[in-house]
N, C-alpha and C positions, 0 to 999 in steps of 0.2 A: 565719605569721610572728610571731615575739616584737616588742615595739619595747622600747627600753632608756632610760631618762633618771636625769640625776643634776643637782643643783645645778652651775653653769656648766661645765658639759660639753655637750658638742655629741650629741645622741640618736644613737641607732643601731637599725637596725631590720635584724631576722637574714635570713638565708633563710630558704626556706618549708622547712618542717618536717611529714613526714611522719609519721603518728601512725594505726599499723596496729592490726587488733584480734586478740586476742586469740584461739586456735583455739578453733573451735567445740565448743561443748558440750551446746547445749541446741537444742530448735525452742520457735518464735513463730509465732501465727498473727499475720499483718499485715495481714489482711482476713479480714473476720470471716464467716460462711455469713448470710443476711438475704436478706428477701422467699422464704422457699420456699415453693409449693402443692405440692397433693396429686399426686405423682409427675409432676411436671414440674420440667425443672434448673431450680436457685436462682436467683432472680434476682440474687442475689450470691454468687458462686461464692470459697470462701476461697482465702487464699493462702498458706503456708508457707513459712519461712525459717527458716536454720540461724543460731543467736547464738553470739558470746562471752558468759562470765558476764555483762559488763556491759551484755548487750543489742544489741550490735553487732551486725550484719550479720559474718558471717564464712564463710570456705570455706574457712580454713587446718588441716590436718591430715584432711579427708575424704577417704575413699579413691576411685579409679575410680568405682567403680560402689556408691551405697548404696540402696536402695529405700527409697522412705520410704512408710507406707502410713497411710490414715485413715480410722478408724470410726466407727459409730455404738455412744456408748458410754453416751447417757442416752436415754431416751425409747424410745416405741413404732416397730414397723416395719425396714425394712430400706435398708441404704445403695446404691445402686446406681450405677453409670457406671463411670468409671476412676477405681480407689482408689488403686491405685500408680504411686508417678512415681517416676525415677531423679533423684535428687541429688546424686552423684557428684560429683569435680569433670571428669568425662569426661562428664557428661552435661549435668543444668540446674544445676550449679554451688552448691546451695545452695538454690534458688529452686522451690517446687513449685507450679505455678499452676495450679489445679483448673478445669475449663469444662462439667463435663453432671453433675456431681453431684447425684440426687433421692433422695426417701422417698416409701417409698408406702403411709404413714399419715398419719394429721391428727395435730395436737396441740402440745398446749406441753413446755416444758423439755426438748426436742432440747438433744443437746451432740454434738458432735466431739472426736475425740482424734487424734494425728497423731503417729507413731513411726519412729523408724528407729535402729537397730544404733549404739551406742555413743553415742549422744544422749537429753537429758532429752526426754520428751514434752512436747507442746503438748495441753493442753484449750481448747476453743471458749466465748465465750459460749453460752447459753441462748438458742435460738431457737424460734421456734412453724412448724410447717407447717399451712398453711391449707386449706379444701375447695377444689377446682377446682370451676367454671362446670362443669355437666352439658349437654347437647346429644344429639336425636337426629336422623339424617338416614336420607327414605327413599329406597329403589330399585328401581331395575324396576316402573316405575311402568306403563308401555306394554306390551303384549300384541296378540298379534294371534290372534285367535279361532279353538280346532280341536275344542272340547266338552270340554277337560280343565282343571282348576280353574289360574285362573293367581296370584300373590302376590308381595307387594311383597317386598324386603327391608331390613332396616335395621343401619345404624354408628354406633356412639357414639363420643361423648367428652368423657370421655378412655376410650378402648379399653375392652371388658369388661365394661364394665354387662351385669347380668345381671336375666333373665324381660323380656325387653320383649314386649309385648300386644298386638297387630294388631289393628284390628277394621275390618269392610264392612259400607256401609252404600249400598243403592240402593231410590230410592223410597221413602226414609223408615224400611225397614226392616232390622235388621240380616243381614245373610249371611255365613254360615258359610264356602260354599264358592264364591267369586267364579268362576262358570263362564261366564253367560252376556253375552252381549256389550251394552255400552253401559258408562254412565260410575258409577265408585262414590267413595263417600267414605270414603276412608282415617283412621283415629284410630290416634293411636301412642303407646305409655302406658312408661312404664320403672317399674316399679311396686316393685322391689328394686335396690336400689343400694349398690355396697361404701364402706367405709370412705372417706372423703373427699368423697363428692358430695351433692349434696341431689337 
């Protein structure tokens, strides 16, 4: 609403007054990508919105169906999850809200870019992805005894770690081929590790 005053005149105050934006032009990210580790989703997943020049939220003149799609367009590695969302106004109207987007390298000065057909591009701040926590777990620990060597096996993660090292150890000495029955001690070494983990 306006409200209106003059010297002894009585105020007036208008209707409410409608004040629409402007057709879109351009994308904004509205949340920005932050907290990512090494190929696990963001923990803040960005979000994308279609503007008028003057920054307005808008979805006036987008057609049906527009894909809007987001890269990785600084930094090392590669972008993975669902990169394209419909923004249509038959679809999310403007609005792309990202939820499982990861990298799966470490590093600083990550950026995003975020495009779609007849619209200005959105760039992302600078963000860093971090090392993941490493961890390994073993299995098949239990055997039951028939004279043929029996062995653990083991699962990382995050998934992929590579060369991990077995070693038996009974009665203080190391054993190669765990055949004979009674109780051993297992050592589990990950001793090469990719990009992101310690």
């Amino acid at each position: 609403t306006i409200g209106f005053s003059a010297p002894n005149l009585t105020s007036a105050i208008s209707n409410s007054i409608l004040i629409n934006p402007q057709p879109a032009t351009k994308l904004e990210f509205i949340v920005q990508p932050n907290n990512a580790v090494y190929n696990t989703p963001f923990g803040q997943q960005p979000v994308v919105i279609s503007t008028d020049e003057y920054n307005n939220y808008s979805n006036i003149g987008l057609p049906l169906s527009l894909p809007l799609t987001i890269e990785l367009t600084s930094g090392t590695g590669t972008l993975h999850g669902t990169t394209t969302i419909d923004i249509g106004f038959g679809a999310e109207n403007g609005i792309a809200i990202f939820n499982d987007l990861r990298i799966d390298d470490i590093g600083s000065n990550k950026q995003l870019t975020a495009s779609a057909e007849g619209l200005t591009s959105a760039v992302s701040n600078y963000f860093t992805v971090s090392k993941a926590p490493a961890s390994l777990t073993l299995h098949n620990l239990e055997h039951v005894y028939d004279g043929t060597p029996k062995y653990a096996t083991a699962t990382t993660t995050p998934e992929g770690l590579e060369v991990i090292t077995i070693e038996y150890w009974q009665n203080d000495e190391p054993v190669e081929h765990p055949i004979n029955a009674g109780k051993y001690v297992v050592f589990k070494f990950m001793s090469i590790l990719p990009i992101g983990s310690d």
